[in-house]
Every structure is written in C-alpha cells, then in structure tokens.
C-alpha positions as CSV (number, residue, x, y, z in Angstrom):
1,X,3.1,-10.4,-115.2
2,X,3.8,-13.8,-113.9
3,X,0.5,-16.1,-113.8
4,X,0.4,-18.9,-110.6
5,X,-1.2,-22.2,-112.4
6,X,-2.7,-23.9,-109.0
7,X,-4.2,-26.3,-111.3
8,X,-0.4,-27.6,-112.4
9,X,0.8,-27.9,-108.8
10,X,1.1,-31.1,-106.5
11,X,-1.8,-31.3,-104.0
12,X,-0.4,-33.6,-101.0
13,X,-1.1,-33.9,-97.0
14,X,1.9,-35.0,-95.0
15,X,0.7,-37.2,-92.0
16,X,0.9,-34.6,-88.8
17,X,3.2,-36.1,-85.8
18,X,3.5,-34.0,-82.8
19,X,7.0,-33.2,-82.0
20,X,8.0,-36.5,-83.7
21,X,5.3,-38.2,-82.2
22,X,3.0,-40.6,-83.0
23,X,-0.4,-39.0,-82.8
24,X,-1.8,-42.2,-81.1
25,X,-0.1,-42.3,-78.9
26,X,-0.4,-38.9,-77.4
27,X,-3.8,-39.2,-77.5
28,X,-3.9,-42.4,-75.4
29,X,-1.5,-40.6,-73.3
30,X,-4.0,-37.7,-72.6
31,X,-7.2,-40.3,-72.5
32,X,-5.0,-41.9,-69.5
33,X,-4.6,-38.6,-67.6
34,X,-8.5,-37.8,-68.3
35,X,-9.7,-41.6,-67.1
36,X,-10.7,-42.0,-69.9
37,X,-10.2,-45.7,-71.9
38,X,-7.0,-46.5,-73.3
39,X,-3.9,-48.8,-74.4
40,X,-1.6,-47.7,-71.8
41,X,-1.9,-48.1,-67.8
42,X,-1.1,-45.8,-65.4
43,X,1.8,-46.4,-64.9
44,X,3.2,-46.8,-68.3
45,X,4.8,-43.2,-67.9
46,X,5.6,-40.5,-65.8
47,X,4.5,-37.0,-65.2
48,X,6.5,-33.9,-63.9
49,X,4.7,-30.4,-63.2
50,X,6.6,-27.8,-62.4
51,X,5.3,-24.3,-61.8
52,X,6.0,-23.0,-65.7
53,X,6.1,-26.6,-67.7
54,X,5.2,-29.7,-67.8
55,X,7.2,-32.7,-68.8
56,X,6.2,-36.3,-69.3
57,X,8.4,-39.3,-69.4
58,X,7.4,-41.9,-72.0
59,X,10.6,-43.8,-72.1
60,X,9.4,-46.7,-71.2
61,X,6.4,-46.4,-72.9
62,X,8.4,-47.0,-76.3
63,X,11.2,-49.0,-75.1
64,X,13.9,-46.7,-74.0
C-alpha cells in the first residue's frame, strides 16, 4: 500500500482573478452599481441586461 506524505508536498495559494480579471476591479465595478464609494464613475462602463444575461462593457475602463 502506497502512503500520501502531505507533509513533503508544496503548500501554495495562487492569487484568484475572476475570469481573468482583476479582483479590484470588479469589486469597484459592483460598489459603482450599489452607490456605493469607488475609483470608477458612472460612466466608466457600460451595462447590458437582457432577459437571461447580463453583460458589462469595461473596454474603456482598461484602455481598449
């Protein structure tokens, strides 16, 4: 029988994005759309609601 040394194994946390994203910044993106304080204005991005989804344009946000 094969014994699993925990102890001898790498113990590491990679830093969580969402979707690629910088965590910041969709938090300041939520704070804006819950009045809430934040880096960005209003107008910094876009939202689209449809009846199923939910899309928000950030391009020009980051510089696209």
């Amino acid at each position: 029988m094969n014994n699993y040394n925990a102890k001898s194994k790498l113990i590491r946390q990679n830093r969580q994005n969402v979707f690629g994203l910088d965590t910041e910044l969709v938090n300041n993106i939520n704070a804006v759309i819950m009045e809430q304080p934040s880096f960005l204005a209003e107008d910094s991005f876009v939202v689209y609601a449809g009846s199923n989804d939910i899309v928000i344009d950030i391009r020009s946000t980051i510089g696209l």
